[in-house]
PyMOL Python script that loads the backbone (N, CA, C, O; Angstrom):
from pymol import cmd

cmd.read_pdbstr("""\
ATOM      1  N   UNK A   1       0.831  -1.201   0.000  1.00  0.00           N
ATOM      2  CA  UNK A   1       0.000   0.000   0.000  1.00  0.00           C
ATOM      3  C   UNK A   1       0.872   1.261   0.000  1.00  0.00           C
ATOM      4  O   UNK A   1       0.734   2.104  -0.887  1.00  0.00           O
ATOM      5  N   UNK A   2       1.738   1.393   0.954  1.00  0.00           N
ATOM      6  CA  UNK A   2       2.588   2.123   0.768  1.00  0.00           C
ATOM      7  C   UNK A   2       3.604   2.647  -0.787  1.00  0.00           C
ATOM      8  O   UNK A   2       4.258   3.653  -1.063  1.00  0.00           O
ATOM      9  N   UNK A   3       3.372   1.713  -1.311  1.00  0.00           N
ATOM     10  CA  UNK A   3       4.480   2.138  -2.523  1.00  0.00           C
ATOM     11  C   UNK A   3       3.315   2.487  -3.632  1.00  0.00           C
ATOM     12  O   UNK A   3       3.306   3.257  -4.593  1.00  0.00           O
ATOM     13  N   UNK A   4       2.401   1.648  -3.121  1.00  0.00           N
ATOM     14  CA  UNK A   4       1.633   2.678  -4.465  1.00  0.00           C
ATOM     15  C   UNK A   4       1.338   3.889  -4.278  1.00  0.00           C
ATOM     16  O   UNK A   4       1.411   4.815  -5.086  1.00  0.00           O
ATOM     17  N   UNK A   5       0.801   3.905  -2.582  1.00  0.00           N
ATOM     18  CA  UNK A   5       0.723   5.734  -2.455  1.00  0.00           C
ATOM     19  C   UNK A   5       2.289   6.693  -3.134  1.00  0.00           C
ATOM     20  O   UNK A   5       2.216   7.770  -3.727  1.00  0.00           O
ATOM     21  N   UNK A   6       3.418   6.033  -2.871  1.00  0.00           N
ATOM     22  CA  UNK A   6       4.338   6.704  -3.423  1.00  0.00           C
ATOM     23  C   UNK A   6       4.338   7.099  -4.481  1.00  0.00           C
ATOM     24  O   UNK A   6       4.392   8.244  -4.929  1.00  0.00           O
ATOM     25  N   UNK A   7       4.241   5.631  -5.176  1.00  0.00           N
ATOM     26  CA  UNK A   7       4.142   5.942  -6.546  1.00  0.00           C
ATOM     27  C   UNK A   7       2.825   6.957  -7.116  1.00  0.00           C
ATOM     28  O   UNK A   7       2.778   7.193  -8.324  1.00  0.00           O
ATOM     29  N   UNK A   8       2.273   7.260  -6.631  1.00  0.00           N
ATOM     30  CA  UNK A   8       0.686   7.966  -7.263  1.00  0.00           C
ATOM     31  C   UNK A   8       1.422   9.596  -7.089  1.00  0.00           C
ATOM     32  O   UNK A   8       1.268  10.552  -7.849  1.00  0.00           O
ATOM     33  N   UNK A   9       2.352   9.515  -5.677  1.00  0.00           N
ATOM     34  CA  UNK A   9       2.216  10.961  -4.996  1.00  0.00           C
ATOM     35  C   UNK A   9       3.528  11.513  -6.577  1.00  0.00           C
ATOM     36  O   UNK A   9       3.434  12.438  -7.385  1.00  0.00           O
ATOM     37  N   UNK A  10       4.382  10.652  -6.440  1.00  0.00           N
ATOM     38  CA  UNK A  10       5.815  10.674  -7.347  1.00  0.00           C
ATOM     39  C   UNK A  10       5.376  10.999  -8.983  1.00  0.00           C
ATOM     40  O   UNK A  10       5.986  11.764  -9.729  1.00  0.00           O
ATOM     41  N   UNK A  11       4.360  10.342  -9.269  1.00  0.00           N
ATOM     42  CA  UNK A  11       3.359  10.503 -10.822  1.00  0.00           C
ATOM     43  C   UNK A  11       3.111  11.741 -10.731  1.00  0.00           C
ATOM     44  O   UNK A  11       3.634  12.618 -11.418  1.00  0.00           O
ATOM     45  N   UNK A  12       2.069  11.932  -9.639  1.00  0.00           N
ATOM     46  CA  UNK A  12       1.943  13.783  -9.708  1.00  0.00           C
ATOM     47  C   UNK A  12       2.264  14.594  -9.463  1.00  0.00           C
ATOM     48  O   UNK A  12       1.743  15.663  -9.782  1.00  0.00           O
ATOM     49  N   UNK A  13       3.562  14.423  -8.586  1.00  0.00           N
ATOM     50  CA  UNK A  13       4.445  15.659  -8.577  1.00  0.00           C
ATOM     51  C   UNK A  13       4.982  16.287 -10.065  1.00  0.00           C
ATOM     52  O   UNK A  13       5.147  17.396 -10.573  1.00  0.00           O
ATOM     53  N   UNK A  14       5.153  14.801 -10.446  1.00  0.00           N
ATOM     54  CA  UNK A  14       6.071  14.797 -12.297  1.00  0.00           C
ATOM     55  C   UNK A  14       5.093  15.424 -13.473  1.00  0.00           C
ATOM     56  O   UNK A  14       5.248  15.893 -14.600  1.00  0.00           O
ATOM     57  N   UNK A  15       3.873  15.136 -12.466  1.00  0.00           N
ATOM     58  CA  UNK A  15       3.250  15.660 -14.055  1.00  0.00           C
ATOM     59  C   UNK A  15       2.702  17.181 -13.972  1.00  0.00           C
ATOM     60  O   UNK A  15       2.361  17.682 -15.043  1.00  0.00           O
ATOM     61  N   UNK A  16       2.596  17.890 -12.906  1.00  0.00           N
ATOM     62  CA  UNK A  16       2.650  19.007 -12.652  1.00  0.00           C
ATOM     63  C   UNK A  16       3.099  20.061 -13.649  1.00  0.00           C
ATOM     64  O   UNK A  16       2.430  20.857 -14.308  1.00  0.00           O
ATOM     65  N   UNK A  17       4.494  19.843 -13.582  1.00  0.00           N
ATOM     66  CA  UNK A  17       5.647  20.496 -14.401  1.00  0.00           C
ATOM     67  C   UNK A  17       4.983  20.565 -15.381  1.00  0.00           C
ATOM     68  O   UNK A  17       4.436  21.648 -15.586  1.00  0.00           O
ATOM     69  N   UNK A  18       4.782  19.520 -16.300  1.00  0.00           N
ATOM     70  CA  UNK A  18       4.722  19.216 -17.737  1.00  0.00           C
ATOM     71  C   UNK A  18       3.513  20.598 -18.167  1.00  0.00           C
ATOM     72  O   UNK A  18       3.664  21.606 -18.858  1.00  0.00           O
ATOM     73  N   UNK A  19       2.285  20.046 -17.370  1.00  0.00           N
ATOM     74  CA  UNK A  19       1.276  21.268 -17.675  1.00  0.00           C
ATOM     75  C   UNK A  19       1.990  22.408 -17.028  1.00  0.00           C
ATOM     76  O   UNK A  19       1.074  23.226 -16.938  1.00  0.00           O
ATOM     77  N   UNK A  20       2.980  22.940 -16.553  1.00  0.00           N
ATOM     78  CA  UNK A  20       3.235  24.142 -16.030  1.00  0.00           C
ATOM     79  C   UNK A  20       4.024  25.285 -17.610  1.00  0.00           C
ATOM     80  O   UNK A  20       4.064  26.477 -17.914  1.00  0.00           O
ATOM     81  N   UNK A  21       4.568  23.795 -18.253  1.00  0.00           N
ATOM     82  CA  UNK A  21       5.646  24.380 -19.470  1.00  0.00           C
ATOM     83  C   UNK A  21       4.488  24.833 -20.300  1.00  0.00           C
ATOM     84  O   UNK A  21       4.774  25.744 -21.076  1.00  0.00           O
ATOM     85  N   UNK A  22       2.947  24.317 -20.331  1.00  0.00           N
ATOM     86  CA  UNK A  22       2.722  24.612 -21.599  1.00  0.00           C
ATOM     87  C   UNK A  22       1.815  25.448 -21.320  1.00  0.00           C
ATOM     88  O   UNK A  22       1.228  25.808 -22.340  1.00  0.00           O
ATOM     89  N   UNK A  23       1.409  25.953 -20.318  1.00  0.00           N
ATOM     90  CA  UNK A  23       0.491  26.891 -20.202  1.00  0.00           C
ATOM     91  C   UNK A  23       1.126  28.559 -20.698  1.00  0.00           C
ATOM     92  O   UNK A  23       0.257  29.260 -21.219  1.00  0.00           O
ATOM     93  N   UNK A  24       2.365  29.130 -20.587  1.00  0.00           N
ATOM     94  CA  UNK A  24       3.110  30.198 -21.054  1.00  0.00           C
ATOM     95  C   UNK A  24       2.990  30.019 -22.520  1.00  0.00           C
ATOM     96  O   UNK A  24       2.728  30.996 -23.222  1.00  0.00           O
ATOM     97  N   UNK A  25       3.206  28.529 -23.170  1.00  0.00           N
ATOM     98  CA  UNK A  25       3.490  28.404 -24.306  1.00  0.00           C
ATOM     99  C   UNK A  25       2.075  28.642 -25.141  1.00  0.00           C
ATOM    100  O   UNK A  25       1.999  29.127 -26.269  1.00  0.00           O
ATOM    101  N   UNK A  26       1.064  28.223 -24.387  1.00  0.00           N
ATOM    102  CA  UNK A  26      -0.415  29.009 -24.849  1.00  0.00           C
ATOM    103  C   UNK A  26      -0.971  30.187 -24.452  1.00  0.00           C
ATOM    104  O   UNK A  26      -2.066  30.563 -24.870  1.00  0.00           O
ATOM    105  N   UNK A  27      -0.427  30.687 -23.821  1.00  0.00           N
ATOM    106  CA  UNK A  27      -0.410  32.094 -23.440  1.00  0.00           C
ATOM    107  C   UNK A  27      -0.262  32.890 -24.436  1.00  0.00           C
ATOM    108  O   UNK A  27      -1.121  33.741 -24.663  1.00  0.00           O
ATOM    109  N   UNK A  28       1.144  32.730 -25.418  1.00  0.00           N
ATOM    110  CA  UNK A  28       1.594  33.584 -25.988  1.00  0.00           C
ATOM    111  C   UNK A  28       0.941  32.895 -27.594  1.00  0.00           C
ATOM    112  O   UNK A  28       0.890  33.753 -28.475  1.00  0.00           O
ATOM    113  N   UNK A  29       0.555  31.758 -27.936  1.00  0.00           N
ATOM    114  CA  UNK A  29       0.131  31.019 -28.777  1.00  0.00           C
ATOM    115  C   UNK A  29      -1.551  32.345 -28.857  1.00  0.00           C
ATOM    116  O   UNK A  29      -1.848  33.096 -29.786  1.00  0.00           O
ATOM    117  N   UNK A  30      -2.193  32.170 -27.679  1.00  0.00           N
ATOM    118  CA  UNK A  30      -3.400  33.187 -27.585  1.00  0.00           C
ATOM    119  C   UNK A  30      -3.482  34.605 -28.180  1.00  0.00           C
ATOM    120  O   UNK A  30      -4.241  35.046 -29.043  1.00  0.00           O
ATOM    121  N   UNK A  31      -2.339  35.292 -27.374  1.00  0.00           N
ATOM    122  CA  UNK A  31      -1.835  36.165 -27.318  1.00  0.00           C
ATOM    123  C   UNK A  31      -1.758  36.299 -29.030  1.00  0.00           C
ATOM    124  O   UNK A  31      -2.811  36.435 -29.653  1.00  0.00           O
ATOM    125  N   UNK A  32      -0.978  36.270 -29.455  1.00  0.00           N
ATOM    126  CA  UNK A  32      -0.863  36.135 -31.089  1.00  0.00           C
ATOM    127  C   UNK A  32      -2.162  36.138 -31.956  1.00  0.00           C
ATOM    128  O   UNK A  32      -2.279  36.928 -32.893  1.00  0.00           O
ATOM    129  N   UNK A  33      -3.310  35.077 -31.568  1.00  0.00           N
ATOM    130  CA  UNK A  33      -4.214  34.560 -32.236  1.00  0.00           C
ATOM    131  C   UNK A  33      -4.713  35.951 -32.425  1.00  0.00           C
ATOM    132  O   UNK A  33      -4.912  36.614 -33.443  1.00  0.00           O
ATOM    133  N   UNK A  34      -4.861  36.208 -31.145  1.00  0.00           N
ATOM    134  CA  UNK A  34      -6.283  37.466 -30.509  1.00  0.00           C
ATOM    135  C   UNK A  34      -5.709  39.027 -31.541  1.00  0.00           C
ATOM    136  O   UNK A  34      -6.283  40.105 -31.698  1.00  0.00           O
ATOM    137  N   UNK A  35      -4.565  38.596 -32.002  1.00  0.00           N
ATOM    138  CA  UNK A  35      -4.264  40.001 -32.936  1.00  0.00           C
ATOM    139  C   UNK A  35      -4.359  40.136 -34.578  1.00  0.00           C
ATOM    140  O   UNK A  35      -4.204  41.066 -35.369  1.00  0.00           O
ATOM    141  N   UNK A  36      -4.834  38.132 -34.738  1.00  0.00           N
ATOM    142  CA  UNK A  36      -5.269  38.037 -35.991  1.00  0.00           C
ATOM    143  C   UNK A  36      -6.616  37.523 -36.545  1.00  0.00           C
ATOM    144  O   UNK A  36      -6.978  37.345 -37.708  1.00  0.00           O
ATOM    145  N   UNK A  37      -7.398  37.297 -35.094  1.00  0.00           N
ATOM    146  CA  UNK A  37      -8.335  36.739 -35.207  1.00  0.00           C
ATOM    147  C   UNK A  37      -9.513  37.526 -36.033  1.00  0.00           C
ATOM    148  O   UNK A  37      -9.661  38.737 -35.870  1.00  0.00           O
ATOM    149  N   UNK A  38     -10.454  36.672 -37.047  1.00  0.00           N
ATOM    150  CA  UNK A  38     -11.471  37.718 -37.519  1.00  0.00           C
ATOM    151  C   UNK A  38     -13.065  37.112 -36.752  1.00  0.00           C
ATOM    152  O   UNK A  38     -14.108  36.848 -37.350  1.00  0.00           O
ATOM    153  N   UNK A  39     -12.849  37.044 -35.600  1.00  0.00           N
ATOM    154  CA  UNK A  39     -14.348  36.093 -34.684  1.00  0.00           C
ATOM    155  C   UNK A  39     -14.841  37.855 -34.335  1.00  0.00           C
ATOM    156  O   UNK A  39     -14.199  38.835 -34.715  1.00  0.00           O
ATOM    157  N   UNK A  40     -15.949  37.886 -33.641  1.00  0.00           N
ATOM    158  CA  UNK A  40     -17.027  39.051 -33.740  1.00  0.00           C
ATOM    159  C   UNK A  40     -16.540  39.577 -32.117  1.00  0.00           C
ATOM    160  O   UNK A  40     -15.656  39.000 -31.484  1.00  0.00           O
ATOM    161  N   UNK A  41     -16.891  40.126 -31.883  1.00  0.00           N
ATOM    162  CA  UNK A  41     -16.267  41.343 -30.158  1.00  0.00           C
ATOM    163  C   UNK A  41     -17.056  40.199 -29.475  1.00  0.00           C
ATOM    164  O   UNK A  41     -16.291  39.568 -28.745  1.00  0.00           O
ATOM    165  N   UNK A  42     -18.582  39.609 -29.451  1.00  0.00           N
ATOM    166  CA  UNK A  42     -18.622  38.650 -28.252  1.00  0.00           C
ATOM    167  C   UNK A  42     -18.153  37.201 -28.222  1.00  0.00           C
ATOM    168  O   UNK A  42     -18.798  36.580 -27.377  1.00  0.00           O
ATOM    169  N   UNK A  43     -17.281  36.471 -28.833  1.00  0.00           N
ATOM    170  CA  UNK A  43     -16.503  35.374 -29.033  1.00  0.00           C
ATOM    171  C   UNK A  43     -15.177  36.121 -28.505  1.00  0.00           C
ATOM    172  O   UNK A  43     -14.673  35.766 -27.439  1.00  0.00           O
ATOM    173  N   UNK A  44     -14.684  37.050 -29.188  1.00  0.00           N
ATOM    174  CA  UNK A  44     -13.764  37.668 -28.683  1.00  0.00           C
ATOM    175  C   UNK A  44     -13.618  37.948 -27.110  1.00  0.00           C
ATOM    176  O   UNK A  44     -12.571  37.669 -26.526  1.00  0.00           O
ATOM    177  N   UNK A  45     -14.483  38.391 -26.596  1.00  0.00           N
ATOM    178  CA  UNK A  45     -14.880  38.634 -25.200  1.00  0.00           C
ATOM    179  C   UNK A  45     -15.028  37.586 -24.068  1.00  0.00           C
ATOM    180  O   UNK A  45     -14.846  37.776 -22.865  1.00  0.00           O
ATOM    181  N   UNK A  46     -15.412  36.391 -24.721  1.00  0.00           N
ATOM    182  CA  UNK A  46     -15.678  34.959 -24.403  1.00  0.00           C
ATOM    183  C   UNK A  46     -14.206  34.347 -24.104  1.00  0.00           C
ATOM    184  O   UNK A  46     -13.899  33.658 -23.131  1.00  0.00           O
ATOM    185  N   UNK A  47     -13.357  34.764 -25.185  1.00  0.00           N
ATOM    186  CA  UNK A  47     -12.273  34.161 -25.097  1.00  0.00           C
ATOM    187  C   UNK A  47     -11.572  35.234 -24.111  1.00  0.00           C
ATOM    188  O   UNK A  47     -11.055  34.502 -23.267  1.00  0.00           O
ATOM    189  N   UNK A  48     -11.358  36.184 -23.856  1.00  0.00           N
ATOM    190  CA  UNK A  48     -10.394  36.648 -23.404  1.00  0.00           C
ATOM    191  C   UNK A  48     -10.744  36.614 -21.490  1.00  0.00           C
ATOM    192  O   UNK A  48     -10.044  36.857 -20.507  1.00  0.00           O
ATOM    193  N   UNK A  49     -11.949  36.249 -21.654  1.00  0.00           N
ATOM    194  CA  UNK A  49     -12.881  35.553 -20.198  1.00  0.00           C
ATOM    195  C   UNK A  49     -11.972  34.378 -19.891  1.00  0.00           C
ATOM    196  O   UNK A  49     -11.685  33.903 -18.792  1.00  0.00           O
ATOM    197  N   UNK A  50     -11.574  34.006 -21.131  1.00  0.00           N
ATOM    198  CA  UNK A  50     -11.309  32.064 -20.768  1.00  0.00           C
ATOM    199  C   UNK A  50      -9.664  32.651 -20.808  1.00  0.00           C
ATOM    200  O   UNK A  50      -9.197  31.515 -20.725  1.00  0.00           O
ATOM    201  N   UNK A  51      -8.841  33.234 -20.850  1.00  0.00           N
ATOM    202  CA  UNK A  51      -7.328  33.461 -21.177  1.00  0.00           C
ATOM    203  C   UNK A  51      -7.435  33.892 -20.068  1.00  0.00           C
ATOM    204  O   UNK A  51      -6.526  33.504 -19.333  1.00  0.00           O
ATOM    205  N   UNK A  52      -8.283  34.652 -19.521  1.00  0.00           N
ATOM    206  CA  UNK A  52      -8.092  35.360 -17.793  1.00  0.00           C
ATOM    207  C   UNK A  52      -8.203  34.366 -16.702  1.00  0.00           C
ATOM    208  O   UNK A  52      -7.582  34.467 -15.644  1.00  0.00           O
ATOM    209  N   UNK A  53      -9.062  33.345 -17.011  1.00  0.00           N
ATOM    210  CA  UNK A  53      -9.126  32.416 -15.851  1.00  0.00           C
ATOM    211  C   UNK A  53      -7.908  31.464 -15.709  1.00  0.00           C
ATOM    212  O   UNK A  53      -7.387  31.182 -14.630  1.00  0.00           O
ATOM    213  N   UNK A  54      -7.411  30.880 -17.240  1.00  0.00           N
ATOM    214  CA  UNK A  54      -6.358  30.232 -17.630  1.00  0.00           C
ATOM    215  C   UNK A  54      -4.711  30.451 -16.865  1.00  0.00           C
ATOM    216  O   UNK A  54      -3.848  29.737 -16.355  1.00  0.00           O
ATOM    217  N   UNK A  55      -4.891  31.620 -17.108  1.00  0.00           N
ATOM    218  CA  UNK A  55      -4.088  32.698 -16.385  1.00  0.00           C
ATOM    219  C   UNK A  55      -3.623  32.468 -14.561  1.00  0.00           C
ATOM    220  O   UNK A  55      -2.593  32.168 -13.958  1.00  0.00           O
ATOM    221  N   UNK A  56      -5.041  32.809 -14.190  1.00  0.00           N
ATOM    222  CA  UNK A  56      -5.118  33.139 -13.002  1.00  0.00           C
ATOM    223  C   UNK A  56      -4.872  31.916 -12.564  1.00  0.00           C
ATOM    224  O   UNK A  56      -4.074  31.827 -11.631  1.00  0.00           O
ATOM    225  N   UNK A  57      -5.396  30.845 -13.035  1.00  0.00           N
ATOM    226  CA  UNK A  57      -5.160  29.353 -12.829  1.00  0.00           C
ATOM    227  C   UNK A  57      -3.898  28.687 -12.693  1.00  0.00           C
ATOM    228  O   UNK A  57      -3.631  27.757 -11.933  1.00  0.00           O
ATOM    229  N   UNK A  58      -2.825  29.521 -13.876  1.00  0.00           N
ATOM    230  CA  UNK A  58      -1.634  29.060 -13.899  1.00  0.00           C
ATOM    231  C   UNK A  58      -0.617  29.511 -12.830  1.00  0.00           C
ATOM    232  O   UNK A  58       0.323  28.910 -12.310  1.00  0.00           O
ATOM    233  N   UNK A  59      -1.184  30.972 -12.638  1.00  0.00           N
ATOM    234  CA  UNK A  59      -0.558  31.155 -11.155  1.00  0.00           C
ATOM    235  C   UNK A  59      -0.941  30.777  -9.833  1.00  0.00           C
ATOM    236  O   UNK A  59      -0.201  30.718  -8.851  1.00  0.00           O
ATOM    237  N   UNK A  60      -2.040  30.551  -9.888  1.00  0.00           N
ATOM    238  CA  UNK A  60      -2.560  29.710  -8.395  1.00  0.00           C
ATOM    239  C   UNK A  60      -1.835  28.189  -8.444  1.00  0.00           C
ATOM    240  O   UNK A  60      -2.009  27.358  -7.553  1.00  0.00           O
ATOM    241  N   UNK A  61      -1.014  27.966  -9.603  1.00  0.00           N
ATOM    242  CA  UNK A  61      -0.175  26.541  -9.562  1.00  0.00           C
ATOM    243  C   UNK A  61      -1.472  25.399 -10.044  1.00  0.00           C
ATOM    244  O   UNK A  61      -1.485  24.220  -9.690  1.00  0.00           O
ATOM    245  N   UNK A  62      -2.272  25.898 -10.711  1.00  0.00           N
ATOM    246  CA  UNK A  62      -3.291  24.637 -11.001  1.00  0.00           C
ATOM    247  C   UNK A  62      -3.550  24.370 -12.677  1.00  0.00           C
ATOM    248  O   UNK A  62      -4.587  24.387 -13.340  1.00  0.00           O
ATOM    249  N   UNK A  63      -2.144  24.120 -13.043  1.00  0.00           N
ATOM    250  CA  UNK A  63      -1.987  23.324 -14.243  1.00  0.00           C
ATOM    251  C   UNK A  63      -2.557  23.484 -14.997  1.00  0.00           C
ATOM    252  O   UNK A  63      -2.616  24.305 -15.912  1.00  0.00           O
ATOM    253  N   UNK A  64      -3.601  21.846 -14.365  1.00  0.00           N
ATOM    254  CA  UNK A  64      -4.251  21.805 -15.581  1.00  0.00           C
ATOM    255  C   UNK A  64      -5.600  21.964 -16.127  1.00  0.00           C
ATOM    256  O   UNK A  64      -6.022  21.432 -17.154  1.00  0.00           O
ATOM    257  N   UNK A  65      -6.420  22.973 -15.113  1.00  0.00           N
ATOM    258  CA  UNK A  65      -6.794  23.769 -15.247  1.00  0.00           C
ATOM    259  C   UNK A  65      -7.011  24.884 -16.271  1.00  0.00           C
ATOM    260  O   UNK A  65      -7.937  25.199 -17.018  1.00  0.00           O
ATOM    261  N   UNK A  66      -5.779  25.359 -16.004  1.00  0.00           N
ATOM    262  CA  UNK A  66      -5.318  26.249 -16.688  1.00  0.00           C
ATOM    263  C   UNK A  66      -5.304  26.188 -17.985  1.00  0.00           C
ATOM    264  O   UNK A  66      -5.930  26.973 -18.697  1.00  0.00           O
ATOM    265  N   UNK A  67      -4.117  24.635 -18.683  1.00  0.00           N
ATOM    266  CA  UNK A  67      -4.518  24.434 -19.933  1.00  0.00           C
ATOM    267  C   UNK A  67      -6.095  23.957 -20.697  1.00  0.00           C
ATOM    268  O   UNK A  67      -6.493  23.837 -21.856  1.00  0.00           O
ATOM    269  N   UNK A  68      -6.498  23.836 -19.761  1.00  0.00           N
ATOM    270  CA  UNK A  68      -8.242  23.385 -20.301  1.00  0.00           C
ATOM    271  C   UNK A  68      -9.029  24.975 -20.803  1.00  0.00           C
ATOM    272  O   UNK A  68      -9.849  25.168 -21.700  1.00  0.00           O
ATOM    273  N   UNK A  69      -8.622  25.612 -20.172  1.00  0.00           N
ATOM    274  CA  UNK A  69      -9.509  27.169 -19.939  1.00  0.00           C
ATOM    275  C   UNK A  69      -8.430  27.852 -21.292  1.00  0.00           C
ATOM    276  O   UNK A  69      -9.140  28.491 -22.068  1.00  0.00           O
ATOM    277  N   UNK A  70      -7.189  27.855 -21.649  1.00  0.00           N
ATOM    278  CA  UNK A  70      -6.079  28.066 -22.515  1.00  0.00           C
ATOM    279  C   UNK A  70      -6.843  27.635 -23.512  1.00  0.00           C
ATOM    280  O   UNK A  70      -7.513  28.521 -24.043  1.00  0.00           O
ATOM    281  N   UNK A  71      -7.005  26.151 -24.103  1.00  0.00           N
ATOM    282  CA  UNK A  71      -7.421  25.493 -24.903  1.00  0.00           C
ATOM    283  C   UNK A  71      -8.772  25.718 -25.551  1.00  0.00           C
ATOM    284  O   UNK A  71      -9.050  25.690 -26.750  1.00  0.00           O
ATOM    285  N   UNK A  72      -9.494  25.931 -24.584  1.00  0.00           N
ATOM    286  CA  UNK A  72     -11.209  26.466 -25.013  1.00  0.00           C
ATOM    287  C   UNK A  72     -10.873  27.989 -25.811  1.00  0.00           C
ATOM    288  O   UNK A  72     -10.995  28.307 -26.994  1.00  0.00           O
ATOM    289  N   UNK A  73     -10.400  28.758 -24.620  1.00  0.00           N
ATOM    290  CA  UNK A  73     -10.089  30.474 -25.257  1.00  0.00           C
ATOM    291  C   UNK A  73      -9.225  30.405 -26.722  1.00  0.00           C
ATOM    292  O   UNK A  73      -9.370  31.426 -27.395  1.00  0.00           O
ATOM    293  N   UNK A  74      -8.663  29.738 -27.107  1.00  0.00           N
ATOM    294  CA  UNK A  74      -7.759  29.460 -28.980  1.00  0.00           C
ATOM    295  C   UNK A  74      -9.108  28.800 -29.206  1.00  0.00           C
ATOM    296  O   UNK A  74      -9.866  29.667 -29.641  1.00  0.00           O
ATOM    297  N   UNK A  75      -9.649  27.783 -29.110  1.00  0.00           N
ATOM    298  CA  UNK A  75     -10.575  27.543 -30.034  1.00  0.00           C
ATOM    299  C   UNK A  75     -11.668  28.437 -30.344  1.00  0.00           C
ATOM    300  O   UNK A  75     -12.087  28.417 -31.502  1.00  0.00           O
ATOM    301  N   UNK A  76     -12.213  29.236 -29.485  1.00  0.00           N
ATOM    302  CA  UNK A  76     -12.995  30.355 -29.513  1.00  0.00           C
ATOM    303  C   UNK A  76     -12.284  31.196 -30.437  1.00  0.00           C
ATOM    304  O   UNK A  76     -12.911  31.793 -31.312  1.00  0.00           O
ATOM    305  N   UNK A  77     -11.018  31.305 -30.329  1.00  0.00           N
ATOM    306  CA  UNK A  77     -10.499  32.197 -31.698  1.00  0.00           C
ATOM    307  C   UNK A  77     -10.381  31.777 -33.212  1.00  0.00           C
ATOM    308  O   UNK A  77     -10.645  32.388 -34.248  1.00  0.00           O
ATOM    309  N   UNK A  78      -9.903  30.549 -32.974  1.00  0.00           N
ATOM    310  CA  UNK A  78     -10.154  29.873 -34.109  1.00  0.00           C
ATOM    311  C   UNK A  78     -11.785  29.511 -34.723  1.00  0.00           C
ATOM    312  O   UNK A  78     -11.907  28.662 -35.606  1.00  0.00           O
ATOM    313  N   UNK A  79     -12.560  29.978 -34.362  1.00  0.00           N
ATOM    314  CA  UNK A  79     -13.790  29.443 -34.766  1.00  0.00           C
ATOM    315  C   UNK A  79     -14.086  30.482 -35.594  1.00  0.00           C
ATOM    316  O   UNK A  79     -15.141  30.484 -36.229  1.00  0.00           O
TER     317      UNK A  79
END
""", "prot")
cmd.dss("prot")
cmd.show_as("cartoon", "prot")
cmd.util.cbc("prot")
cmd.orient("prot")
């Protein structure tokens, strides 16, 4: 019992990181979109709702979160 709790705690420490690298990397992926995007001011508005929470998410240290709310706000641009 013990080693699997390890192992579970050791999995998610590791995977932390991983969503930590890519949330900046959609940040600025957003960031970009939102200056070429041709979607209408309330999609626009929608998204920049979802880049703020993404955000705020990534600094409260909650990953992956963050990339979920990242991911929705680009597709809202892309649409």
């Amino acid at each position: 019992m013990k080693k699997t709790t390890l192992a579970l705690a050791l999995m998610l420490a590791t995977a932390s990181p991983v969503f930590a690298g890519n949330c900046p990397v959609l940040m600025g992926q957003f960031e970009a979109a939102l200056q070429t995007t041709k979607v209408d001011d309330a999609t626009k508005a929608a998204a920049v709702k979802l880049y703020e929470a993404g955000k705020a998410a990534h600094d409260a240290g909650d990953h992956a979160a963050s990339v979920t709310a990242l991911d929705a706000a680009l597709a809202l641009l892309a649409s």
